[in-house]
KELUM-323681 format. One record per residue (C-alpha): residue number from 0; residue in three letters; x negated, y, z negated. Coordinates in steps of 0.001 Angstrom, whole numbers, padded with zeros to 6 digits. Last residue first. Example, Ala and Ser with C-alpha at 12.3 -4.5 7.8 and 13.67 -1.06 7.14 Angstrom:
1 | ser | -013670 | -001060 | -007140
0 | ala | -012300 | -004500 | -007800
***
This chain:
429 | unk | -098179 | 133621 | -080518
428 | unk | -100559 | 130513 | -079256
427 | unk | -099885 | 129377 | -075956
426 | unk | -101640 | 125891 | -075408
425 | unk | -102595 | 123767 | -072348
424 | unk | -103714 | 119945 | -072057
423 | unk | -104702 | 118365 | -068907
422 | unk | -105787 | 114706 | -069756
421 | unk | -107492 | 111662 | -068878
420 | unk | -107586 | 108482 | -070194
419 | unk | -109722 | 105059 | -070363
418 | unk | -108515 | 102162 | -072557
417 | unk | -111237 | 099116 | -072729
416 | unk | -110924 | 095409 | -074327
415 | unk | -108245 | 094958 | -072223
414 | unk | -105334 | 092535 | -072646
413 | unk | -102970 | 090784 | -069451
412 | unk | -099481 | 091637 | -070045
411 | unk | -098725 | 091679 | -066006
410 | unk | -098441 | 095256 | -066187
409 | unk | -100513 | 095912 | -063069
408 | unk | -102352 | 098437 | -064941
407 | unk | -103474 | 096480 | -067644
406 | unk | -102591 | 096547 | -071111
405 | unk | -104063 | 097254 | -074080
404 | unk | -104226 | 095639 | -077377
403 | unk | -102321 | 094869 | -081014
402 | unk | -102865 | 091632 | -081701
401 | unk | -100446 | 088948 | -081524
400 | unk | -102572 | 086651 | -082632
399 | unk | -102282 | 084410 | -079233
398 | unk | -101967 | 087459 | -077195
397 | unk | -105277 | 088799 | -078135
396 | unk | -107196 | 085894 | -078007
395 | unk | -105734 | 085513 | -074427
394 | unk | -107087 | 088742 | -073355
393 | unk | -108696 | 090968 | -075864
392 | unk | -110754 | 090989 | -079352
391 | unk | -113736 | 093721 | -080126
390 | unk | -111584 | 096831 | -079120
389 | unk | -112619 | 100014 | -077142
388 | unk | -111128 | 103138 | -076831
387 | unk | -112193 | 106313 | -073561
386 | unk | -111373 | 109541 | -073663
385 | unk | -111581 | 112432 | -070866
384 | unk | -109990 | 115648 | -071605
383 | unk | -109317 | 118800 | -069729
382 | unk | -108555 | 122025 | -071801
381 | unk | -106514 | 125504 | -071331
380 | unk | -106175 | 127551 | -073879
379 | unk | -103948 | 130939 | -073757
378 | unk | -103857 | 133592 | -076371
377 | unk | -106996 | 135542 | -075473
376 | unk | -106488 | 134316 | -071694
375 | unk | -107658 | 131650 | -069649
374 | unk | -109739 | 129865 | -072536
373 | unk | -111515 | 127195 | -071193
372 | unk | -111963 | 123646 | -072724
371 | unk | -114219 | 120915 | -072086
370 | unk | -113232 | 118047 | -073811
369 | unk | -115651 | 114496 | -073943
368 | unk | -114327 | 112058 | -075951
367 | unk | -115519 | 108304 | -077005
366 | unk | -113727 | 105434 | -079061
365 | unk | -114838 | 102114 | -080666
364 | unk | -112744 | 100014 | -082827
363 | unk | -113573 | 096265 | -084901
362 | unk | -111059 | 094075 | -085596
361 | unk | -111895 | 092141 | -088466
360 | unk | -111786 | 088363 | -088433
359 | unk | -109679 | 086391 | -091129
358 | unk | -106665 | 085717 | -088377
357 | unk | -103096 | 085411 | -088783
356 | unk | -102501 | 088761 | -087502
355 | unk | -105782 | 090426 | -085774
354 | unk | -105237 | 093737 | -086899
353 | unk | -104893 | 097409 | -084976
352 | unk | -107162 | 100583 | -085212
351 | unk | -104580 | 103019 | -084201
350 | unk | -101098 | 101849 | -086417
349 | unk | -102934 | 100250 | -089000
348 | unk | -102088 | 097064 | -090351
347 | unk | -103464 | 095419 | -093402
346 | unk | -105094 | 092044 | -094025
345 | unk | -106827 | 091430 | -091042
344 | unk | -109654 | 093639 | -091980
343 | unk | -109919 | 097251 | -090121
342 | unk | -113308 | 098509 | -088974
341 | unk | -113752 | 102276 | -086700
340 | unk | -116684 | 103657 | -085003
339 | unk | -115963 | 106814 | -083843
338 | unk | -117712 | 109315 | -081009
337 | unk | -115923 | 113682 | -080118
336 | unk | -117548 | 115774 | -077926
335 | unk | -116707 | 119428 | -077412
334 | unk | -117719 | 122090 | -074444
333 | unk | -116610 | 125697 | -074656
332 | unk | -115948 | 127951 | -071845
331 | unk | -114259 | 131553 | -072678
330 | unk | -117418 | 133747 | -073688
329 | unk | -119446 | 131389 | -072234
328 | unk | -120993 | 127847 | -072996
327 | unk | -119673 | 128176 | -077062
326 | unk | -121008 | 124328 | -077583
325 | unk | -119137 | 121777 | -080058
324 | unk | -120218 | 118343 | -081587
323 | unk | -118987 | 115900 | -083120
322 | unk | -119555 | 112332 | -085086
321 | unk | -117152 | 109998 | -086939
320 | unk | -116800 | 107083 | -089549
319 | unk | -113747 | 105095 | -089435
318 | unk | -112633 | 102631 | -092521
317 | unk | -109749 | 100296 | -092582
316 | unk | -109001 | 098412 | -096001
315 | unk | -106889 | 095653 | -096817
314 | unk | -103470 | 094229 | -099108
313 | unk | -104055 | 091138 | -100800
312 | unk | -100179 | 089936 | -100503
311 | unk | -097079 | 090987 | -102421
310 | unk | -096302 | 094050 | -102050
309 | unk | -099203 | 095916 | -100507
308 | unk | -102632 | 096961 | -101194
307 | unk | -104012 | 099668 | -099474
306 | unk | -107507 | 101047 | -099062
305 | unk | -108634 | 103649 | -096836
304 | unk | -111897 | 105090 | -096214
303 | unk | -112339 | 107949 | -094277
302 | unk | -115722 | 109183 | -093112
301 | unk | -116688 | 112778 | -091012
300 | unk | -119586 | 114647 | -089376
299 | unk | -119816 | 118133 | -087794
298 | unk | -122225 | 119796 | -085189
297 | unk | -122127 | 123256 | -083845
296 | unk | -123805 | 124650 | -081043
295 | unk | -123519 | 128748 | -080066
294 | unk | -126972 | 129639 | -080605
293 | unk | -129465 | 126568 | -081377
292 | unk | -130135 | 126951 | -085198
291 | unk | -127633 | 124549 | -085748
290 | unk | -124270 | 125401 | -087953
289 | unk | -123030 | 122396 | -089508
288 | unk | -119711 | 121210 | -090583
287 | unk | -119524 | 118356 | -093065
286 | unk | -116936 | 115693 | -094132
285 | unk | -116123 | 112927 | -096672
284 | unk | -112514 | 111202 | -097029
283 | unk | -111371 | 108600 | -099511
282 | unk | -107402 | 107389 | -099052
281 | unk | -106374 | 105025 | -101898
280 | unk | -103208 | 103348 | -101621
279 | unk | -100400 | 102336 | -103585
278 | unk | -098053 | 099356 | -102783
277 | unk | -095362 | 099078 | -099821
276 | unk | -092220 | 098870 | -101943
275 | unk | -093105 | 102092 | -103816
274 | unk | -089533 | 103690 | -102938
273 | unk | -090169 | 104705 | -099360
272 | unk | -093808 | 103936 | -098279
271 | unk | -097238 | 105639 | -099339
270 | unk | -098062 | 105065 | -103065
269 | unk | -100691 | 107389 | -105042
268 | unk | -104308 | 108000 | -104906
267 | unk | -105810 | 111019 | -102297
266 | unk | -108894 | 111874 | -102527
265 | unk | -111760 | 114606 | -101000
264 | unk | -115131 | 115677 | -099789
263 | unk | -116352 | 118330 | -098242
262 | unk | -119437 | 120180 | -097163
261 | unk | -119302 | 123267 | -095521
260 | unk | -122115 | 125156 | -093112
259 | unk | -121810 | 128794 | -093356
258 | unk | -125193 | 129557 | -093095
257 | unk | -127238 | 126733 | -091699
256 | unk | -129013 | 129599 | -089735
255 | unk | -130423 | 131255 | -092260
254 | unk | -129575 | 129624 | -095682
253 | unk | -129626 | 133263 | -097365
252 | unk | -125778 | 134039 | -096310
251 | unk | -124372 | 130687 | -098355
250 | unk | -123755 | 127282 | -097655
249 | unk | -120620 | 126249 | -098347
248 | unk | -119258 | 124139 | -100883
247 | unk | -115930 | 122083 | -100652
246 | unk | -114270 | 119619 | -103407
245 | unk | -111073 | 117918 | -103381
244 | unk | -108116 | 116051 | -105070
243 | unk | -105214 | 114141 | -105244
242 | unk | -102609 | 112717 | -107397
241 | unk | -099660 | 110398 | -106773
240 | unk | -096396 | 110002 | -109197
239 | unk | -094969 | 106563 | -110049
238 | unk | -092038 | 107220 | -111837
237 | unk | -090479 | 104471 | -113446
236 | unk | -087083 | 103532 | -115201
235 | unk | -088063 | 100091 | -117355
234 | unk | -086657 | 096744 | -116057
233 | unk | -088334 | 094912 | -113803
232 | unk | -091584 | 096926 | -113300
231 | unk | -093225 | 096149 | -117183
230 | unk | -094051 | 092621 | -116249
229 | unk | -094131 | 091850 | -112555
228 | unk | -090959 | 091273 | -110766
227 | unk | -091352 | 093910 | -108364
226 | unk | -088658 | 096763 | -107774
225 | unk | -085619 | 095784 | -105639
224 | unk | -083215 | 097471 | -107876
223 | unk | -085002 | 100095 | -110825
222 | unk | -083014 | 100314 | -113831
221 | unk | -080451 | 102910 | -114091
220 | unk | -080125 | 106426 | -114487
219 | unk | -083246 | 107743 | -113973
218 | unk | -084317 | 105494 | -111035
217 | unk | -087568 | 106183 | -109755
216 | unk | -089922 | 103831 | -108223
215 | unk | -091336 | 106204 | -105571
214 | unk | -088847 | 108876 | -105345
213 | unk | -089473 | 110164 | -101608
212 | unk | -088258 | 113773 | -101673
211 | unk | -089743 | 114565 | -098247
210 | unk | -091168 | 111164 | -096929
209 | unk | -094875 | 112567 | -095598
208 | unk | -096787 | 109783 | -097553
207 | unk | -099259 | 109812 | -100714
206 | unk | -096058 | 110042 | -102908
205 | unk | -094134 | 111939 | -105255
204 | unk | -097134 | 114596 | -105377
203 | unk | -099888 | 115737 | -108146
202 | unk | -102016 | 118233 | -107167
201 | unk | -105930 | 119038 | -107066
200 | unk | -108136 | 121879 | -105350
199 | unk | -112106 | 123143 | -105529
198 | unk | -114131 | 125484 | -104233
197 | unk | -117732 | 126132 | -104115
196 | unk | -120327 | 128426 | -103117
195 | unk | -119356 | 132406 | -103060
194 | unk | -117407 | 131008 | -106304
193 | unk | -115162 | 128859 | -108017
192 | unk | -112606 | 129073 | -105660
191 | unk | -109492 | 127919 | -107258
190 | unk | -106594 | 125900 | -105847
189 | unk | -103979 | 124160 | -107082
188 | unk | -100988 | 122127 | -105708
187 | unk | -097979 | 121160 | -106640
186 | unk | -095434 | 118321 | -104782
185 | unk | -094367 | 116794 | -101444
184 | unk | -096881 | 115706 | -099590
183 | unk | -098212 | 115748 | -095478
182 | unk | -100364 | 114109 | -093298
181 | unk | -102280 | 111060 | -094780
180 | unk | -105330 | 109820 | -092979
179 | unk | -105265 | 106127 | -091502
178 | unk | -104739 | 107881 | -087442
177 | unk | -106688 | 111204 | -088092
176 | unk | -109863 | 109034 | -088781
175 | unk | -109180 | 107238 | -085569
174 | unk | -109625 | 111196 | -083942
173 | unk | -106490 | 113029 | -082319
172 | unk | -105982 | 113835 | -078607
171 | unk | -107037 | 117662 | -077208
170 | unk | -110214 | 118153 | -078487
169 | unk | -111608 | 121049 | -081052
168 | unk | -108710 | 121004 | -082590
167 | unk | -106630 | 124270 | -084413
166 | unk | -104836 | 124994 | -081066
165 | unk | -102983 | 121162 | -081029
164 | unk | -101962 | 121243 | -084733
163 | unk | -101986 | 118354 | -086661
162 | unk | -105473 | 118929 | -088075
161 | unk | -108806 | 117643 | -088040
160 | unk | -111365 | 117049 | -090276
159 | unk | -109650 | 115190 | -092833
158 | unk | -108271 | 115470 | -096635
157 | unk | -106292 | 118207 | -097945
156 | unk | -102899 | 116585 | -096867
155 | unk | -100619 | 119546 | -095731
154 | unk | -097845 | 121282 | -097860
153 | unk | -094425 | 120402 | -098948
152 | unk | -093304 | 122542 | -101740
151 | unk | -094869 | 124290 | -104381
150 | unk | -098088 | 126137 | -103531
149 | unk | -100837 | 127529 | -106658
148 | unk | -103468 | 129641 | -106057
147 | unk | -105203 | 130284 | -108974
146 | unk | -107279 | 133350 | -109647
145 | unk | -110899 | 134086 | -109997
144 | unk | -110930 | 133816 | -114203
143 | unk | -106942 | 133109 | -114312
142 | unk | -104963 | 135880 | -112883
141 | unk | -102164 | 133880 | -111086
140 | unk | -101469 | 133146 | -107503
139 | unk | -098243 | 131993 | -105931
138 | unk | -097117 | 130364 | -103125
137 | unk | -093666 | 128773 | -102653
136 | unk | -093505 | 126076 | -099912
135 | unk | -092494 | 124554 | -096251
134 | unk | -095014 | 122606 | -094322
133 | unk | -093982 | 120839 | -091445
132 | unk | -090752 | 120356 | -091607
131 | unk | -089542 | 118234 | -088445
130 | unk | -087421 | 118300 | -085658
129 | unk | -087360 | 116049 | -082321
128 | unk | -085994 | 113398 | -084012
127 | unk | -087164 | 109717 | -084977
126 | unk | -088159 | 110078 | -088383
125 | unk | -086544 | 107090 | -090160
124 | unk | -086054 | 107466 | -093746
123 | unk | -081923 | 107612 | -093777
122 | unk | -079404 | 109903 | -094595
121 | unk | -075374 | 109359 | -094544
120 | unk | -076107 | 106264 | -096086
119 | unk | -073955 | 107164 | -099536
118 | unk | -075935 | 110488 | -099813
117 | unk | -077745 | 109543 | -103190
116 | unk | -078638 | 106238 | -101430
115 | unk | -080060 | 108207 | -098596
114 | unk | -081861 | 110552 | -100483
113 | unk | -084067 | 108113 | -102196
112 | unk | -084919 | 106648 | -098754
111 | unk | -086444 | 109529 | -098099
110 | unk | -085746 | 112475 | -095706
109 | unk | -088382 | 112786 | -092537
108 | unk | -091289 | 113991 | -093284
107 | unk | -093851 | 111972 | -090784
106 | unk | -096256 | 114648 | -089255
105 | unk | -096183 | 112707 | -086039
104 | unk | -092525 | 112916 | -085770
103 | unk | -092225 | 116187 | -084412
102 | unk | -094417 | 115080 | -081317
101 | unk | -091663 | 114521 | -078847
100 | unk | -090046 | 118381 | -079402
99 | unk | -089559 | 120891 | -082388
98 | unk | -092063 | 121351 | -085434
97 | unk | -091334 | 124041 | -088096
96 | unk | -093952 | 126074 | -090710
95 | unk | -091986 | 127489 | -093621
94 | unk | -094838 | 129611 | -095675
93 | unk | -094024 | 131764 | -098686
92 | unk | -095494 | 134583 | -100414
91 | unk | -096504 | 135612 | -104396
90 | unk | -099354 | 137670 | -105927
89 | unk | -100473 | 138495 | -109529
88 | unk | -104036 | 139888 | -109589
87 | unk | -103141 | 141985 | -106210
86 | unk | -104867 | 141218 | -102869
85 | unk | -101980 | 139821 | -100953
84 | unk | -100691 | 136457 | -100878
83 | unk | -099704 | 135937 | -097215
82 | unk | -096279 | 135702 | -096144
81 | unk | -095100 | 133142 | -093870
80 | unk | -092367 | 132231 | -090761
79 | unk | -094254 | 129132 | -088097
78 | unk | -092612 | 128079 | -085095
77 | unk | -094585 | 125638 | -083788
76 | unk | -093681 | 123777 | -079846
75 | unk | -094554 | 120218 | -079383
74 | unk | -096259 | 117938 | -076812
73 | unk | -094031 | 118639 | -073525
72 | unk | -095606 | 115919 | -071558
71 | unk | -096456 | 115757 | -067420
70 | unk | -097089 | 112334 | -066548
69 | unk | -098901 | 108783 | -066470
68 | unk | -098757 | 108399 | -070247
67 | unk | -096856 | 110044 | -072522
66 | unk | -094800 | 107223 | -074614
65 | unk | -097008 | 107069 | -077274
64 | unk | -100279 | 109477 | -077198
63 | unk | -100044 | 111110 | -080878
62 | unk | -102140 | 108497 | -082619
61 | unk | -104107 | 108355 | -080090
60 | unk | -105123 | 104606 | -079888
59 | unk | -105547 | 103530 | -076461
58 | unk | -102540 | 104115 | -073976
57 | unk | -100303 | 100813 | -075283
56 | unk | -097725 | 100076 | -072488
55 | unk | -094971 | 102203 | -070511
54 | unk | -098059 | 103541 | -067968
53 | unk | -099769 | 100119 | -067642
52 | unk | -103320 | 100682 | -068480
51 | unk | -106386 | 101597 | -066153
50 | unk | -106663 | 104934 | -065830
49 | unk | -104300 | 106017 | -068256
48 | unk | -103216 | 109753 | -066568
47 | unk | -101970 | 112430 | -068769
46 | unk | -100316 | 115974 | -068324
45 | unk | -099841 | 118157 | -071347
44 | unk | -098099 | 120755 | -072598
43 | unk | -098588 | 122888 | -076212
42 | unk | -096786 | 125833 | -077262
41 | unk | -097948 | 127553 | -080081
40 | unk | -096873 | 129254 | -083375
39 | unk | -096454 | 133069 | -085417
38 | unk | -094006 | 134939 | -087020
37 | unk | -095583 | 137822 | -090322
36 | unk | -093963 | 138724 | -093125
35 | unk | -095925 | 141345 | -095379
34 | unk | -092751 | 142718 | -096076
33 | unk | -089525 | 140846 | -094819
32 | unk | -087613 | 141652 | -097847
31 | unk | -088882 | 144996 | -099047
30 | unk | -088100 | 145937 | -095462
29 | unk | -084482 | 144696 | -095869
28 | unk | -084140 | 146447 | -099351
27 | unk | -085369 | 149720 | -097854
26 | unk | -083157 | 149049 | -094382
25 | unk | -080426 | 148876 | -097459
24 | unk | -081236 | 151617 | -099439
23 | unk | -081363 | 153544 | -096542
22 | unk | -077858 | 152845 | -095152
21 | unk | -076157 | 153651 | -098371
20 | unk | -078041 | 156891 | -098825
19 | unk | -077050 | 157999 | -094828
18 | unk | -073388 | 156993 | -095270
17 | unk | -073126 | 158851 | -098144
16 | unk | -075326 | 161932 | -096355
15 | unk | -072680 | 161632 | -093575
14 | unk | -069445 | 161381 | -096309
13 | unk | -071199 | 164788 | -097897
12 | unk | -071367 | 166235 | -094247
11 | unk | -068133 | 165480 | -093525
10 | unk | -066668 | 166819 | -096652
9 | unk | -068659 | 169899 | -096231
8 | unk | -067331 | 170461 | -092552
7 | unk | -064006 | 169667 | -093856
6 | unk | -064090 | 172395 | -096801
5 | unk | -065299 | 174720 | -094407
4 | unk | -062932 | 174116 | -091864
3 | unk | -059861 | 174697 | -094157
2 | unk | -058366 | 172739 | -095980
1 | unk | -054061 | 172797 | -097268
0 | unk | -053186 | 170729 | -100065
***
């Protein structure tokens, strides 16, 4: 068959168009895709200086603070991938929120113990990387009277007044409070804002703790090994879910100047370690934010109470009840101030408050912050920190109970009853 140019030109101009069609629908598939999708994180660094404790030793009780004394600290860097629910009655979006350095750990969801016996040991429960899933979940909202917002996945604990994340703190190191609070769950939550006023959430999760796909106590095939001998536990297939909820209202536009001021309050019931060995706990938190009347100061006030009671013993309770307060100085200078009183029984150990082991006296916690921060550019924070923790028990009490203390700067083991730190914390936020 013989063509001439015409014919060719047309062919190549059909095969062109093709080509064109084809690639189209596929950039229009690929933008339907990544719609509404938006990249954002930090950076954070730090540089700290324990004024009077041994720089491989105890640092007072930031929960975060291990093993970053008397240097310069990579904290973490966020990468966080979401899409928003949009305006529409029926909505959906995602959020995948990742944690990579020395800090990843903090938020505790590292694979269960569950998974490891499913994996024949290839997995285990320890957290001890420098990765870790955040938050990762489906979110979806449904046209009942205001709209539900339901997320499926792992999401944050709704309890507490501060947050893992170093640029959404008003200091630098985390609260006692922070220390006994849960992080993270694995499960369904609900949301549903009542109105202008109030809000309220609940969910149900495998456990009160960060363990992704933790099965507390939950065997389907077989009965449970290792489980308590108690009636009921020895031999029956369990599933020991944990349930939360919370309640915030906010004071509306006519309150003047206490406008916007929240009150919250919140629970979380269920069991914490891998499996249920460790025994449910109850985590009770109550917090307020205040606007003043005095331009650019802020005041806020929070209470957890935690209650544990583990395999076989008594179990205990910690408690920490907190003050702050912010100032807007300047357009970029803020001031914030952060006191706690915190009281743990001997019966129950908490990593920042500490126990007295062997003992029936309570250890009782002080701790003090001052943070001024400046903001260098609109995406750049810069703060320096000063914090100081106090304990009730030191020196050779101390060592004879095994308590956990401070030590001094000679690193001769000798216990303090004071911690004092400073700190140079900055944060990129993209």
């Amino acid at each position: 068959m013989k063509l001439n140019n015409w014919t060719v030109g047309l062919a190549a101009v059909g095969a062109i168009s093709l080509s064109s069609a084809v690639q189209a629908e596929e950039k229009s598939m690929v933008e339907t895709a990544v719609s509404g999708t938006t990249l954002s994180g930090y950076v954070s660094t730090s540089f700290r200086y324990n004024m009077n404790t041994a720089g491989g030793g105890s640092q007072g009780a930031d929960a975060l603070g291990s093993g970053k004394a008397n240097g310069f600290n990579l904290d973490v860097v966020n990468l966080t991938i979401e899409k928003p629910l949009d305006e529409t009655e029926w909505a959906a979006g995602y959020k995948a929120e990742f944690l990579f350095g020395p800090d990843a750990g903090g938020v505790g969801t590292s694979l269960g113990s569950a998974v490891s016996s499913a994996s024949g040991g290839a997995l285990d429960g320890s957290n001890t990387s420098d990765f870790a899933i955040k938050q990762a979940y489906v979110n979806v909202r449904t046209p009942v009277g205001n709209g539900i917002e339901w997320k499926m996945g792992v999401f944050d604990t709704i309890i507490g007044y501060e947050a893992f994340n170093y640029n959404a703190n008003p200091n630098y190191t985390r609260s006692l409070g922070w220390g006994i609070e849960p992080t993270q769950h694995t499960g369904l939550l609900a949301s549903y804002q009542i109105n202008d006023i109030v809000s309220v959430a609940a969910g149900v999760a495998e456990t009160a703790g960060a363990t992704l796909n933790d099965r507390p106590w939950y065997h389907p095939f077989e009965p449970t090994p290792g489980a308590p001998t108690a009636a009921g536990n020895s031999t029956k297939d369990q599933w020991n879910l944990s349930y939360m909820g919370a309640v915030a209202v906010t004071a509306p536009e006519d309150m003047g100047a206490l406008a916007g001021s929240t009150l919250y309050g919140g629970v979380v019931y269920g069991r914490n370690t891998q499996n249920g060995s460790g025994g449910n706990q109850t985590s009770w938190y109550a917090g307020a934010t205040v606007a003043t009347p005095v331009e650019g100061l802020s005041a806020g006030a929070a209470f957890d109470y935690l209650d544990f009671q583990s395999a076989g013993s008594a179990g205990g309770s910690t408690w920490v009840a907190g003050l702050y307060a912010s100032y807007q100085a300047t357009e970029k200078l803020s001031l914030h101030t952060r006191a706690e009183y915190g009281r743990s029984n001997s019966g129950m150990a908490n990593g920042q408050i500490g126990t007295l082991p062997g003992t029936d006296s309570p250890v009782e916690a002080w701790e003090a912050t001052v943070t001024a921060q400046y903001d260098l550019w609109e995406n750049v924070l810069a703060r320096l920190e000063f914090r100081w923790d106090n304990r009730n028990y030191r020196d050779a009490r101390a060592a004879a109970t095994g308590g956990n203390q401070f030590s001094d700067s000679s690193q001769t083991g000798q216990a303090l009853s004071n911690a004092y730190m400073i700190a140079l914390n900055m944060v990129y936020s993209f």
